[in-house]
KOLKOL-21882 format. One record per residue (C-alpha): residue number from 1; y, x, z. Coordinates in nm, 2 decimals. Layout:
# KOLKOL-21882
+-----+--------+--------+--------+
|   n |     c2 |     c1 |     c3 |
+-----+--------+--------+--------+
| NUM |      Y |      X |      Z |
...
+-----+--------+--------+--------+
This chain:
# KOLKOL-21882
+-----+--------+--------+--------+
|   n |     c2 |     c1 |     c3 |
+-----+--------+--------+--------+
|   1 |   3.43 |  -9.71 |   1.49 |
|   2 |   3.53 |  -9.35 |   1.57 |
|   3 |   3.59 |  -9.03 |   1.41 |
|   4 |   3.63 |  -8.64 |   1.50 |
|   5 |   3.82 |  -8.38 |   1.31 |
|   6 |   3.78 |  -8.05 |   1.37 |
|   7 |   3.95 |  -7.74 |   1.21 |
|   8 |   4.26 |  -7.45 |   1.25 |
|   9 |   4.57 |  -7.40 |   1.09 |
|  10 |   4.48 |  -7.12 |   0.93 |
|  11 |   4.14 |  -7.17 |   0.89 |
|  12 |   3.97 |  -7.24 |   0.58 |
|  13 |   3.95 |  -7.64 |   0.65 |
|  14 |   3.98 |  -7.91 |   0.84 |
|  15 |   3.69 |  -8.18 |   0.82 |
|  16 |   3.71 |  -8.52 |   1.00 |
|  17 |   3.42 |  -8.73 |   1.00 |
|  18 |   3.47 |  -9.11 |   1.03 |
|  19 |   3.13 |  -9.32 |   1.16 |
|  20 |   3.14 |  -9.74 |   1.20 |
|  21 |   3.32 |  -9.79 |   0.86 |
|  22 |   3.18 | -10.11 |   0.72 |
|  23 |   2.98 | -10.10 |   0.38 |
|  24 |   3.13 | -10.22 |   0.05 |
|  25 |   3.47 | -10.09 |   0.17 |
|  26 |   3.64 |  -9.97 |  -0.22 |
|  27 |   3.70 |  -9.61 |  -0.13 |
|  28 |   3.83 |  -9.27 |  -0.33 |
|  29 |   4.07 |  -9.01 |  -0.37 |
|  30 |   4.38 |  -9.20 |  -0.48 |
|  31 |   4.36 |  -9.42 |  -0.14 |
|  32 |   4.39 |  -9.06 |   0.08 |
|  33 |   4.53 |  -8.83 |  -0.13 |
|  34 |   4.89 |  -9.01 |  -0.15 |
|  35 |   4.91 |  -8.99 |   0.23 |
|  36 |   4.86 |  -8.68 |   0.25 |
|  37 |   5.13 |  -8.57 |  -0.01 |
|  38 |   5.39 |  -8.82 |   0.14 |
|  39 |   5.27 |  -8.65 |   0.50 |
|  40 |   5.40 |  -8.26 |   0.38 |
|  41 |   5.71 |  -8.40 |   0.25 |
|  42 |   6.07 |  -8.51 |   0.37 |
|  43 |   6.38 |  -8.33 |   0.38 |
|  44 |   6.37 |  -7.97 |   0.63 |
|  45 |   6.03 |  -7.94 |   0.56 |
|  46 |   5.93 |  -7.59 |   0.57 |
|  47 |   5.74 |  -7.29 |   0.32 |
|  48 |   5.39 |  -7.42 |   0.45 |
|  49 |   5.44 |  -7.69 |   0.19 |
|  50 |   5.51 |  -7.54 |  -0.07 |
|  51 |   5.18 |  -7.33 |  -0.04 |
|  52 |   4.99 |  -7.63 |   0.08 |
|  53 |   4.85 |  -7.90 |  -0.14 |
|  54 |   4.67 |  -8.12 |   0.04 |
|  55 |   4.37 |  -8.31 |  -0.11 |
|  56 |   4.09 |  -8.49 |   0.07 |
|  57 |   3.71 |  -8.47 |  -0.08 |
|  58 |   3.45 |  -8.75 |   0.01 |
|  59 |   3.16 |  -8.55 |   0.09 |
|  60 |   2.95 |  -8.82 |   0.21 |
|  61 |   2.93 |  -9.23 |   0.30 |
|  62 |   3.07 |  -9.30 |  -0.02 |
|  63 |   2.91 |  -9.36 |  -0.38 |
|  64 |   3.02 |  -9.53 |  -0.68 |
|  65 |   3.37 |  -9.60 |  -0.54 |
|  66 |   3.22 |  -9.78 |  -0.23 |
|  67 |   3.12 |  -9.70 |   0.12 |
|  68 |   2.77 |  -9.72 |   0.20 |
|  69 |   2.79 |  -9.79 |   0.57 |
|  70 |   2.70 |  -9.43 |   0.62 |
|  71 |   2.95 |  -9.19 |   0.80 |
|  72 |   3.23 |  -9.05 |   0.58 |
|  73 |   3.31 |  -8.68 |   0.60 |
|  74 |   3.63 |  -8.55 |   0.45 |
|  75 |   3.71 |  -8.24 |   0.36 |
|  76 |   4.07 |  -8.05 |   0.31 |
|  77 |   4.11 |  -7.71 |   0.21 |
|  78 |   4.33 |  -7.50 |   0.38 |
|  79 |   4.47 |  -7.29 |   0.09 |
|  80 |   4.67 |  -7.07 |   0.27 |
|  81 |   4.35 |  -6.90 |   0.42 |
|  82 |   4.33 |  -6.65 |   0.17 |
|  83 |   4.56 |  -6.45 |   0.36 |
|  84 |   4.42 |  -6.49 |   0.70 |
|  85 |   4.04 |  -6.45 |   0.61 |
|  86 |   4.03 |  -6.13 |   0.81 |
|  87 |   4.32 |  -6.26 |   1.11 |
|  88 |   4.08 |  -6.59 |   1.14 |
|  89 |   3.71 |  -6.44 |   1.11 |
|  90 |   3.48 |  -6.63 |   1.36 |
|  91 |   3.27 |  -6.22 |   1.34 |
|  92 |   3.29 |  -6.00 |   1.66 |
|  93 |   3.51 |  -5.73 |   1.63 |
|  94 |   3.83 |  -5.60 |   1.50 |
|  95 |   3.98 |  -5.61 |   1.82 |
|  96 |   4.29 |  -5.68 |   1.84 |
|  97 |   4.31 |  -5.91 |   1.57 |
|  98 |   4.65 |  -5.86 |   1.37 |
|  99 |   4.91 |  -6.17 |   1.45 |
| 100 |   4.81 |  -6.17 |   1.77 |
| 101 |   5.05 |  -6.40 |   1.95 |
| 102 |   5.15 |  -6.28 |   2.36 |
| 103 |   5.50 |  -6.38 |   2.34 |
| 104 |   5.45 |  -6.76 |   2.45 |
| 105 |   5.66 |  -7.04 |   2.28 |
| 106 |   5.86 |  -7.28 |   2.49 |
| 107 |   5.78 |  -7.66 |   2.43 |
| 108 |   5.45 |  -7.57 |   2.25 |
| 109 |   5.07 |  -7.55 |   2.43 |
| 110 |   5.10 |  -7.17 |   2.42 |
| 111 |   5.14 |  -7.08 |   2.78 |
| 112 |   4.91 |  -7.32 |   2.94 |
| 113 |   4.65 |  -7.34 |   2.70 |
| 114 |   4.64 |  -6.95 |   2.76 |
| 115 |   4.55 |  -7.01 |   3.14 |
| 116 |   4.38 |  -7.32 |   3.07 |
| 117 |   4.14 |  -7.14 |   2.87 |
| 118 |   4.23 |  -6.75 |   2.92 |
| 119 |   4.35 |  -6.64 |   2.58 |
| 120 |   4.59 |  -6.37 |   2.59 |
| 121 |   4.61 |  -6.38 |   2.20 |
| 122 |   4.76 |  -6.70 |   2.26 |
| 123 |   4.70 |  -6.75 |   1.89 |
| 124 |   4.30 |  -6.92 |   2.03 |
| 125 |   4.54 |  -7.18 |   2.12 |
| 126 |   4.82 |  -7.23 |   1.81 |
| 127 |   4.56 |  -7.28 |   1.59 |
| 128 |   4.42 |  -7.60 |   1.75 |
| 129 |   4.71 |  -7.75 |   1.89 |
| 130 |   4.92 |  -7.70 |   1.53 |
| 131 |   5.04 |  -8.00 |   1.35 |
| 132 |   4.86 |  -7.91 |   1.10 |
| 133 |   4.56 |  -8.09 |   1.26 |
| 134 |   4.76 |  -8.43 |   1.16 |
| 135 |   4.64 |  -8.37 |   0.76 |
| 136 |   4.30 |  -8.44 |   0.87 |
| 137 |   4.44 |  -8.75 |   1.12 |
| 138 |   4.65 |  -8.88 |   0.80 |
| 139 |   4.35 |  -8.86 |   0.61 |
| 140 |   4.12 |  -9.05 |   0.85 |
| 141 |   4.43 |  -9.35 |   0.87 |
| 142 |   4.44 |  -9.35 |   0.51 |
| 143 |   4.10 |  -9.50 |   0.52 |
| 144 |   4.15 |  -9.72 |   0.78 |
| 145 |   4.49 |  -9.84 |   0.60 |
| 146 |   4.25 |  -9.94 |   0.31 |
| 147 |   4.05 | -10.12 |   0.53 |
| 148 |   4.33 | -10.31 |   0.69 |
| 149 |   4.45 | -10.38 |   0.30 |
| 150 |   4.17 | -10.55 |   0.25 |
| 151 |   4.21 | -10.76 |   0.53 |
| 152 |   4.59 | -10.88 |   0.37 |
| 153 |   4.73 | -10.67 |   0.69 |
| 154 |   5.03 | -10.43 |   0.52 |
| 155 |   5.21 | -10.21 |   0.70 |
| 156 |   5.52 |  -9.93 |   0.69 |
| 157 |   5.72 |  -9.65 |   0.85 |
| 158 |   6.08 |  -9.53 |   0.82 |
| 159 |   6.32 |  -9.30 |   0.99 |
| 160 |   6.53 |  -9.54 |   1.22 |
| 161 |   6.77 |  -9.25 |   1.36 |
| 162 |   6.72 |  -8.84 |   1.34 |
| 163 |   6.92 |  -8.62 |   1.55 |
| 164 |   7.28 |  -8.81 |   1.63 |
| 165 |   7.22 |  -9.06 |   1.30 |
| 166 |   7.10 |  -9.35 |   1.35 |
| 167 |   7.03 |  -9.61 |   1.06 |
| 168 |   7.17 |  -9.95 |   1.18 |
| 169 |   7.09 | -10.21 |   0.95 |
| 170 |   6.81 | -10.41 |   0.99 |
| 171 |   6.46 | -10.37 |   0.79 |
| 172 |   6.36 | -10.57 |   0.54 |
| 173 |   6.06 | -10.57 |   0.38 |
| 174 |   6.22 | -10.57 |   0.07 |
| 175 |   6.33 | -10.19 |   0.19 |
| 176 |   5.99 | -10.04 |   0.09 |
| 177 |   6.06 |  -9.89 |  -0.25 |
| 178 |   6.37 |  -9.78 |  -0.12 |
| 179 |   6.19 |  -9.58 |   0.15 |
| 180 |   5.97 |  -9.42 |  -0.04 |
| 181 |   6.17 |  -9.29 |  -0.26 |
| 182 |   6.39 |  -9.12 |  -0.01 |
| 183 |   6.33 |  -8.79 |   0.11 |
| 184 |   6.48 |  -8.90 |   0.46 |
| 185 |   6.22 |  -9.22 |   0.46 |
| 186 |   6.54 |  -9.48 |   0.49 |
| 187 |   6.73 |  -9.72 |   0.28 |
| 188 |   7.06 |  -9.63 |   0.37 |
| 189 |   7.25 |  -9.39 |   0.14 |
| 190 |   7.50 |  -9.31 |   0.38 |
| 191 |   7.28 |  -9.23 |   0.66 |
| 192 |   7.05 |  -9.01 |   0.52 |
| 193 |   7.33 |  -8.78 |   0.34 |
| 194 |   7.43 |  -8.77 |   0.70 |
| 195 |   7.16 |  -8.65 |   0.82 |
| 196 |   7.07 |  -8.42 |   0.58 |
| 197 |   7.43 |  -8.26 |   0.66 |
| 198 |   7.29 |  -8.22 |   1.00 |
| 199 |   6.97 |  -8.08 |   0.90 |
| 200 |   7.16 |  -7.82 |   0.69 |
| 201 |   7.36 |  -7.71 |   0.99 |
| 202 |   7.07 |  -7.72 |   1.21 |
| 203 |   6.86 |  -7.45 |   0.98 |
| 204 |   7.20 |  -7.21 |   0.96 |
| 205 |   7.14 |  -7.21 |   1.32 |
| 206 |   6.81 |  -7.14 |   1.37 |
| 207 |   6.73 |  -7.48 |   1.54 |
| 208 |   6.52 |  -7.81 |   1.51 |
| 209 |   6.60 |  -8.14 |   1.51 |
| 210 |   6.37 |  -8.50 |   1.66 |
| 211 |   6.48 |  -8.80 |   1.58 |
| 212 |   6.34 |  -9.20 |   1.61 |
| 213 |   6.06 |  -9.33 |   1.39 |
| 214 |   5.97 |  -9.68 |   1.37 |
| 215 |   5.65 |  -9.83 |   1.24 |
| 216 |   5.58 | -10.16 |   1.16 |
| 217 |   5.23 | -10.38 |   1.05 |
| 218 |   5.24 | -10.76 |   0.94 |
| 219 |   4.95 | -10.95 |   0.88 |
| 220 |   4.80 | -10.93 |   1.18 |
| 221 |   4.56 | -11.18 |   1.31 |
| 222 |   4.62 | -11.27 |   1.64 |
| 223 |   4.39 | -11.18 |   1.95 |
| 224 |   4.33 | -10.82 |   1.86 |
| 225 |   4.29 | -10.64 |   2.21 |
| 226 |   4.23 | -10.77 |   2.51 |
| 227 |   4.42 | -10.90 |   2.86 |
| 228 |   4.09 | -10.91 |   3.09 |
| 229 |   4.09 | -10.53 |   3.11 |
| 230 |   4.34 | -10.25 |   3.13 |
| 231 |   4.15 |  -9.98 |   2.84 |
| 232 |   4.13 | -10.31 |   2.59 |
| 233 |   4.50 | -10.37 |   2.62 |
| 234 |   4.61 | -10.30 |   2.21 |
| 235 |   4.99 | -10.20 |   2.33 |
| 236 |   4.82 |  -9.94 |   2.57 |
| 237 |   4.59 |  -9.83 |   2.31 |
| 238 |   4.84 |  -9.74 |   2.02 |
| 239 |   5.08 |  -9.61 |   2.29 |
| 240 |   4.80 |  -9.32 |   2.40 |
| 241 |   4.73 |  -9.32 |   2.01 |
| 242 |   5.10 |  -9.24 |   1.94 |
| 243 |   5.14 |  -8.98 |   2.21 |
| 244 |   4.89 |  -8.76 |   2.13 |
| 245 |   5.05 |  -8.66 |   1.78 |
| 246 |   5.26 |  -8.32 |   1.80 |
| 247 |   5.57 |  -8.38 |   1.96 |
| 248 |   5.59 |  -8.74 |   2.05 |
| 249 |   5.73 |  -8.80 |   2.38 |
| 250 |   5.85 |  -9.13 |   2.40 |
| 251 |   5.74 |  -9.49 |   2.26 |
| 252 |   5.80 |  -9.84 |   2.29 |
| 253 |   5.72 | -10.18 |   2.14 |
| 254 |   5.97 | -10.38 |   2.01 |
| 255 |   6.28 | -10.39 |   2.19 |
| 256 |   6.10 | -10.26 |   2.54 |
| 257 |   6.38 | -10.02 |   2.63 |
| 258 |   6.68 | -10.28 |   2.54 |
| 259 |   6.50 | -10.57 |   2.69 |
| 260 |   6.49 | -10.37 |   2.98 |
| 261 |   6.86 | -10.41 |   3.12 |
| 262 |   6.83 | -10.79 |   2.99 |
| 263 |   6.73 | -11.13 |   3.19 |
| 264 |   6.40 | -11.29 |   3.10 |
| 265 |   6.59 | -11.54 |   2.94 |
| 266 |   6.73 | -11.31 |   2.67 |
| 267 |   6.41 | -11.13 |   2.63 |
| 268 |   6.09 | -11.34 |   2.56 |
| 269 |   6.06 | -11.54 |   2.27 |
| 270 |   6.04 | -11.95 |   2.27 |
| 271 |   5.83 | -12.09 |   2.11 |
| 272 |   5.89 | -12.42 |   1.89 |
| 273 |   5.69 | -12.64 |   1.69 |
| 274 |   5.57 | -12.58 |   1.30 |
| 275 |   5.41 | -12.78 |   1.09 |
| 276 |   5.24 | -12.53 |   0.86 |
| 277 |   5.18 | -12.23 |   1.15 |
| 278 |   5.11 | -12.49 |   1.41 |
| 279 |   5.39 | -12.32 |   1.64 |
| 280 |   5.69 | -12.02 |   1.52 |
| 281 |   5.89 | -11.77 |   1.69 |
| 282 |   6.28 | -11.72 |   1.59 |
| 283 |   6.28 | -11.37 |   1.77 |
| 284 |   6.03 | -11.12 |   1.79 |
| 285 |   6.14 | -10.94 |   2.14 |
| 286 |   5.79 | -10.88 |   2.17 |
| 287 |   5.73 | -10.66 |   1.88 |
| 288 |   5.44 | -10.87 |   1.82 |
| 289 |   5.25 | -10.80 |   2.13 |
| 290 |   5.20 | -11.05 |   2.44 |
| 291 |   4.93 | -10.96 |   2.68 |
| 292 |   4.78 | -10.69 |   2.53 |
| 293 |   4.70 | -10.88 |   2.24 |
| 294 |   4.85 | -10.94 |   1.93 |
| 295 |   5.05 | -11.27 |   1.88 |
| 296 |   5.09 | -11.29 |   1.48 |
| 297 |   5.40 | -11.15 |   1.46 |
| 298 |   5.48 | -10.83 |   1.30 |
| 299 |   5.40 | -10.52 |   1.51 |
| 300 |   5.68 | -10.28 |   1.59 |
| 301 |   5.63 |  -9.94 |   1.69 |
| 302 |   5.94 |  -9.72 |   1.79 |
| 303 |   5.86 |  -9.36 |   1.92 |
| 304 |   6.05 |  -9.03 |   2.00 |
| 305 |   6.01 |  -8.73 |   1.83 |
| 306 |   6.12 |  -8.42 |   2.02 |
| 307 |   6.25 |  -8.11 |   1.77 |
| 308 |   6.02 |  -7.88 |   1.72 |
| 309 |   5.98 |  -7.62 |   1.96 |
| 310 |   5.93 |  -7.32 |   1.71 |
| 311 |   6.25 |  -7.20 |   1.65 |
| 312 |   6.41 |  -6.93 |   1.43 |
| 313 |   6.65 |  -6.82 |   1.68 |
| 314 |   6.40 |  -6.79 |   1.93 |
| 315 |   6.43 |  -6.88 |   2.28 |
| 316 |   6.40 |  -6.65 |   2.64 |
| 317 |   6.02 |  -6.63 |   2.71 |
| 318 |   5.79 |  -6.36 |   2.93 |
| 319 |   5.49 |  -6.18 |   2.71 |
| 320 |   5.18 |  -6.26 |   2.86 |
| 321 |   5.00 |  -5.95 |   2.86 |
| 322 |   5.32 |  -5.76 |   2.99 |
| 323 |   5.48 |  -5.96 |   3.13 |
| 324 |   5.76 |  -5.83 |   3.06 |
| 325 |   6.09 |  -6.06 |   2.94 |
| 326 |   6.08 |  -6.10 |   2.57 |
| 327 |   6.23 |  -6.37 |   2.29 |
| 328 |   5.94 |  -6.61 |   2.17 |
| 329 |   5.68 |  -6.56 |   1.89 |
| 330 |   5.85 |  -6.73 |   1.53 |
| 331 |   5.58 |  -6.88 |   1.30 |
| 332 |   5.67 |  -7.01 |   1.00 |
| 333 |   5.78 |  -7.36 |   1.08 |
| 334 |   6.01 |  -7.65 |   1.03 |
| 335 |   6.37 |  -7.77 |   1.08 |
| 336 |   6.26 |  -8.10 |   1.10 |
| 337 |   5.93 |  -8.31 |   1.06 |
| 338 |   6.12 |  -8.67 |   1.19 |
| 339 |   6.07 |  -8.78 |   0.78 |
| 340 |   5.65 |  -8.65 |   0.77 |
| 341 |   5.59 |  -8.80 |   1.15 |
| 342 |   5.65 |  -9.21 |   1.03 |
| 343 |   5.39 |  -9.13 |   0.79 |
| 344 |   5.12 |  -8.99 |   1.02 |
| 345 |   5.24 |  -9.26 |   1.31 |
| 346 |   5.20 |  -9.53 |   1.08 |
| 347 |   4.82 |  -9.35 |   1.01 |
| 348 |   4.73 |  -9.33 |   1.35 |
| 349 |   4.85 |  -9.67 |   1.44 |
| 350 |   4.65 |  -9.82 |   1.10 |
| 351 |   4.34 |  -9.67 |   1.28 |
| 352 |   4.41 |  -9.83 |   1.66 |
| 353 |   4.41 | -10.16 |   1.46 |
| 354 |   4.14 | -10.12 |   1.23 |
| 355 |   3.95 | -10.03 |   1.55 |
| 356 |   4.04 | -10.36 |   1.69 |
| 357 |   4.02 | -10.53 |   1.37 |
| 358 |   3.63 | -10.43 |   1.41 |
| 359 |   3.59 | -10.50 |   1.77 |
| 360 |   3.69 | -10.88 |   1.74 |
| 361 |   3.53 | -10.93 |   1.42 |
| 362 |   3.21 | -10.68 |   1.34 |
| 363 |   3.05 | -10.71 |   1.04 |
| 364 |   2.82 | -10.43 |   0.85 |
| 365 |   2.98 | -10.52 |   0.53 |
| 366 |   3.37 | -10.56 |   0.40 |
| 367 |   3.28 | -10.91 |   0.29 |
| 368 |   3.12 | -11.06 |   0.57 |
| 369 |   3.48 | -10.90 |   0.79 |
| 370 |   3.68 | -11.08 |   0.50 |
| 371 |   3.53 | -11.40 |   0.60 |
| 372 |   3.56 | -11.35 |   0.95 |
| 373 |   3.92 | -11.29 |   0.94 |
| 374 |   4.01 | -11.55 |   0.72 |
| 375 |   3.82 | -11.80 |   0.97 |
| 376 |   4.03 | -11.64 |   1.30 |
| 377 |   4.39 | -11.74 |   1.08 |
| 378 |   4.26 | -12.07 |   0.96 |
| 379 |   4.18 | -12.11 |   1.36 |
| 380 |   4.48 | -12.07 |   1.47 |
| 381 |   4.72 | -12.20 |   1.24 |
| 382 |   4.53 | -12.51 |   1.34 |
| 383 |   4.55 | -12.45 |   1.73 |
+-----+--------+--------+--------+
C-alpha cells in the first residue's frame, strides 16, 4: 500500500491518491471529513481556519459506499485560492509575482530550499513545505484509520504537555470523550486553562509555542514489522513517519527517554503466566514494541513539537536577493498547532500500521484480511 499527495498552500487543491487499499473496505465522507475538521481546530489556531473548511471528495476507487480495490483519489479544495489565483498561476509571466517572499524565515525550509533548488522568490518553496500539506496526509490516515477499525484495532491522541504544562495524570481510555471535546485535546480541566493562559500570553507577544503529543493504538496483533532487517523494523518505521510532519523534532516509544537513566531491571517488562492471553504484561515500558515488532500491547507514541517558526514579532534574517539584513517574512500563521498535530500524528501513525497490517496479512478483499487477523490473535493467545 502507498499513496502520494501532491498540492500548495495556496493553490487551488491538494489531491492524494491512495493505491493497495483492499476491496470491500466501507468507505465515505463521514469517515475523512471529521478528521479533517478536528485537524484545523484546537485552541491558538490561526485565521486560515476560519476561511478553510476542509472536505475530502472520493473521486475514484469507491462506489456504492465500498472500495473497489481500485486506487482512491481525494480531492480537497483549497478555498482560499480565490485570492491567489493570479500570485499562484502555473502561466509564464507576470514577473515578479506579487507576495514574493526574499526575506527567509528562521526554523522553516525557506533558506535552504532556496539554494537547494534556486528560488529567490522563496515562496517556490513555502508552498510545498507548508503544513497545510498535512489536510491531504489527515485525509489519507483517515482511510487507513477505517481500515484498522475494521480490524478491532482503535486508537487515540491527546496533548500530554504544551509549552511549560504538562498534563500528569495517567490516560485512560475512558478519557476519550473528554478529549474530544476539549479544545486543548486533554482531560484535565486545570491543565488546559493553564495552558490556554500561556497561549494567550504567547500571541500578545508575537510568539509560538511546541508542546508534547502522545498517540496511542490498542488492538494490535502481534508481529507487525520485522526484526531480520533494519527498514522492516515497525518502531523505525513510524519514527521516520512521525518526523517528517511539520515541526516534529523529537519522538520516542513508550518510556524510551525515562528508561534511559534506569537499570534493565526497572525497564523491560516480565512476563507471567495467563490463562486466557496465554502470557500478560503488568508494565508496558515498551510502549508495545519489542524487536521491531509489535508485542500486543498498546502502542505509545510520544513526539516533540517545536513552536512554529513563523512568528509575528519576526526574528533577525538577511534578504536573499540583497542580502542585505532584514526582519523575517510574517505569513499568516499560528500561535500554536500542539492541539491539531495529535490528530494528524495519530493519522500518520494509523497509516504505518495499516501498511503493516497489509504486509503480514494481504488479502484483495476486507473480508478475507478480517479472517486473517482473527486467525494471527486466536494464534497467539494459544502460543
Amino acid at each position: 500500500m502507498r499513496f502520494l499527495t501532491a498540492g500548495e498552500s495556496h493553490g487551488p487543491r491538494l489531491t492524494a491518491i491512495i493505491e493497495g487499499l483492499p476491496s470491500q473496505l466501507p468507505l465515505g465522507k463521514a469517515d475523512i471529513d471529521p478528521w479533517l475538521r478536528k485537524r484545523q481546530g484546537g485552541y491558538g489556531r490561526g485565521r486560515r481556519m476560519v476561511i478553510e473548511t476542509d472536505e475530502a471528495q472520493l473521486m475514484s476507487g469507491v462506489r456504492g459506499g465500498v472500495t473497489t480495490g481500485a486506487p482512491v483519489t481525494l480531492d480537497i479544495e483549497n478555498r482560499d485560492f480565490r485570492n491567489w489565483t493570479e500570485i499562484m498561476d502555473p502561466a509564464a509571466g507576470n514577473w515578479p509575482r506579487k507576495k514574493a517572499l526574499t526575506d527567509a524565515r528562521p526554523g522553516h525550509a525557506d533558506l535552504s530550499g532556496g539554494i537547494k533548488y534556486r528560488h529567490k522568490d522563496l515562496r517556490d518553496v513555502l508552498e510545498r513545505a507548508s503544513a497545510r500539506e498535512t489536510a491531504a496526509r489527515v485525509a489519507v490516515g483517515a482511510v487507513a484509520l477505517k481500515l484498522l477499525g475494521e480490524l478491532g484495532i482503535e486508537g487515540a491522541n491527546f496533548v500530554r504537555r504544551l509549552a511549560s504544562v504538562e498534563v500528569e495524570s495517567p490516560f485512560s481510555w475512558d478519557h476519550l470523550e473528554a478529549i474530544e471535546n476539549s479544545d486543548l485535546r486533554t482531560w484535565d480541566e486545570e491543565a488546559a486553562a493553564q495552558m490556554r493562559e500561556l497561549i494567550d500570553q504567547a500571541k500578545v507577544g508575537g510568539d509560538t509555542l511546541g508542546g508534547i503529543l502522545e498517540v496511542r493504538f490498542r488492538g494490535l496483533p502481534v508481529g507487525l514489522g520485522s526484526f531480520t532487517h533494519w527498514d522492516r523494523k515497525l518502531d523505525g518505521q513510524i519514527a521516520g513517519a512521525v518526523m517528517s510532519v511539520q515541526a516534529m523534532k523529537g519522538v520516542e516509544i513508550g518510556q524510551a527517554f525515562e528508561n534511559a537513566s534506569r537499570p534493565g531491571s526497572g525497564v523491560h517488562d516480565a512476563l507471567y503466566p495467563d490463562e486466557e492471553k496465554g502470557y500478560r504484561r503488568e508494565t508496558n515500558g515498551a510502549g508495545g514494541l519489542e524487536g521491531g515488532m509489535t508485542n500486543g500491547e498498546e502502542l505509545i507514541v510520544r513526539v516533540a513539537m517545536k513552536p512554529i517558526a513563523t512568528l509575528m514579532k519576526p526574528l533577525p534574517t538577511v534578504n536573499v536577493v540583497t542580502h542585505e539584513a532584514s526582519d523575517a517574512a510574517r505569513e499568516r500563521s499560528d500561535t500554536t498547532a500542539v492541539p491539531a498535530a495529535g490528530v494528524i500524528l495519530q493519522c500518520v501513525i494509523g497509516w504505518v500500521l495499516a501498511e503493516a497490517v497489509l504486509e503480514k496479512f494481504g488479502g484483495d478483499t476486507l473480508p478475507e484480511l478480517q479472517e486473517r487477523v482473527a486467525a494471527a490473535r486466536a494464534y497467539a493467545a494459544e502460543y
